[in-house]
N, C-alpha and C positions, 0 to 999 in steps of 0.2 A: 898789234893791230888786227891781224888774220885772227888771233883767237879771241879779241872782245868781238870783233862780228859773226862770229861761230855762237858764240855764247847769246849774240842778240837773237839772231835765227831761232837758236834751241828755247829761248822762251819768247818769240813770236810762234812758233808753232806749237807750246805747250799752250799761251793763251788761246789761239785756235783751236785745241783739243777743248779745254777746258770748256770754252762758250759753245761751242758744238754740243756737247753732253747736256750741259747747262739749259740753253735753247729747244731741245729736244726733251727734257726734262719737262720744263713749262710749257711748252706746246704742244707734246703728243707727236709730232712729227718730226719724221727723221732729218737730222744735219750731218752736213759731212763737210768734210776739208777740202778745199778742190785737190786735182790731182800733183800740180805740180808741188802742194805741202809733201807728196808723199803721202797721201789721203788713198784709201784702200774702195772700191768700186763697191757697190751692195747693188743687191736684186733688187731692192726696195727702192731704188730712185731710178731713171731710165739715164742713159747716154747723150747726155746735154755737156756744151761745154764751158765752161767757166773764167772768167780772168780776175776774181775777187778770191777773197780767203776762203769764205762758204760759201755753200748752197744747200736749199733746202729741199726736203721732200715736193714733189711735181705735184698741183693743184690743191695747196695745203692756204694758199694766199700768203706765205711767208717765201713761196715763191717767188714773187712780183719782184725783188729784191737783189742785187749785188751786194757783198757784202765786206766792207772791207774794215780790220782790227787792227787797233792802234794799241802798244801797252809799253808805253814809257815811261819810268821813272821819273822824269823833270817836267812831265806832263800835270798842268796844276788845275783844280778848278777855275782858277783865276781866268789862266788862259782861255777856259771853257765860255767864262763870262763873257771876255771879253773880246773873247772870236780871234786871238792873238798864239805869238809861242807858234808852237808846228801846225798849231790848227790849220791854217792854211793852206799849207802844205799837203795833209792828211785828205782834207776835201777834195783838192786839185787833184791827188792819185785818184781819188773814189768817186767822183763827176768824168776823169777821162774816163776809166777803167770800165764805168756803165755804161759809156759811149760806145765802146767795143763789144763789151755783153747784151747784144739784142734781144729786145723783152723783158728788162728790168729797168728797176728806179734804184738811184744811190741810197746806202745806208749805211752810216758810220758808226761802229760801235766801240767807246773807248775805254779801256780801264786809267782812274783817276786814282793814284794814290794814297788811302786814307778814306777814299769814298765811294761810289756807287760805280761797276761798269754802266756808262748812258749808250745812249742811242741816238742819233740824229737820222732824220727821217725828210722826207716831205712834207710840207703844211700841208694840211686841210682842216680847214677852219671845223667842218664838222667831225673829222676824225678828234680834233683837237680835244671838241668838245666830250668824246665819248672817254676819251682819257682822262680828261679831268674829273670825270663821276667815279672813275676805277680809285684802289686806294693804292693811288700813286706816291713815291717818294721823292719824283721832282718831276716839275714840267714846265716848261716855258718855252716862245719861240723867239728865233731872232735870227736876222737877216745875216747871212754869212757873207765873206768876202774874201776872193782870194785875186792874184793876179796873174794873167798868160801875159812871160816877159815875150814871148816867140810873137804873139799879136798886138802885146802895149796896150793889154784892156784889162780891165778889171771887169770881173762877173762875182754878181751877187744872188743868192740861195734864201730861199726862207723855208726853217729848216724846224720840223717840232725836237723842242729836247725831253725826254722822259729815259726813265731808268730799262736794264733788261727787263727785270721780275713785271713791270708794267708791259712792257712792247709784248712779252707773252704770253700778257692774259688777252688780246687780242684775236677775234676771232678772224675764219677763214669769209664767211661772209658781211665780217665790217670791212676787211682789207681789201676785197675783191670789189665793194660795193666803193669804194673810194680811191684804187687804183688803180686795179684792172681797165677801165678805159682809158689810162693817160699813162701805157707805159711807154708808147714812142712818143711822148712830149714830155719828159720828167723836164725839161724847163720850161713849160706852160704852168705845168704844176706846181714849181718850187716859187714860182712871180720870179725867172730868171730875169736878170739887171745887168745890162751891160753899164757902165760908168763911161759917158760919153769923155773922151781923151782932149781932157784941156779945159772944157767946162762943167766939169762933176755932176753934168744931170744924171738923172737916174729915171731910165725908162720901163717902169712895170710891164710884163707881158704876162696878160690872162688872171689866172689864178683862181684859188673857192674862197 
């Protein structure tokens, strides 16, 4: 038991290594692990604190961002479709976790086995649209759900799905021009949906 979760650790943190390089690779800007990975400090980003797997280079617009990496085996696209499996789970750590990281919006990035690592992001109808002219290898969006048993609510996300190689050809002034003023509202942003307890309405707040 103690050593298959050693062994999960050692490739949760190799995937972190891996998408860090990765991500810095197609962006030009530097990524790094936060500290508690075991992530090593550089001169090139300043003394910010972190509660996601990365962070990016400071004023890069890939800033905007918490960053939290999913890379399980029995994780399926299916599940992906279907907003099902640990997905819920995974969102619920990376919606609290931005909660705690001041000045970022959640971003979940998964590896799918067999298929592309994606990205879950914030909708924005116009971001959406600048994605869809890139030469993307998926994108669609759709309304996520997870449940807080502590509060007996269900909260719902509307989330763009697109691949890494696409979220990095993304520049610093599209991400800024469509994030940067909504980063203490990431659920104005997302059309957060509380699921009224008992009568399943569903009340939209805000949104682009």
């Amino acid at each position: 038991m103690v050593s298959r979760g050693r062994n999960a650790k050692k490739k949760g943190s190799r995937y972190e290594l891996t998408m860090a390089k990765r991500l810095q690779k197609l962006t030009g800007y530097v990524f790094q692990r936060t500290a508690y990975s075991g992530a090593q400090s550089s001169d090139t980003l300043t003394d910010r604190t972190f509660v996601g797997d990365l962070f990016a280079e400071e004023n890069s617009g890939f800033d905007h961002f918490n960053y939290e990496l999913k890379s399980h085996d029995n994780f399926t696209l299916r599940n992906l479709v279907l907003g099902n499996g640990e997905l819920p789970s995974y969102l619920r750590q990376c919606l609290t976790d931005t909660k705690l990281n001041n000045n970022t919006l959640p971003c979940l990035i998964l590896n799918i086995k067999g298929f592309y690592n994606v990205v879950l992001l914030p909708y924005n109808s116009k971001l959406f649209s600048i994605i869809d002219d890139l030469d993307n290898k998926l994108l669609f969006s759709k309304l996520f759900r997870y449940k807080d048993e502590r509060l007996g609510s269900e909260f719902c996300y509307h989330m763009i799905v697109t691949d890494v190689d696409t979220f990095g050809k993304l520049t610093k002034k599209q991400l800024d021009d469509y994030y940067k003023n909504t980063i203490n509202s990431f659920d104005i942003l997302n059309l957060g949906v509380e699921m009224s307890k008992g009568n399943g309405l569903e009340e939209f707040v805000g949104g682009n």
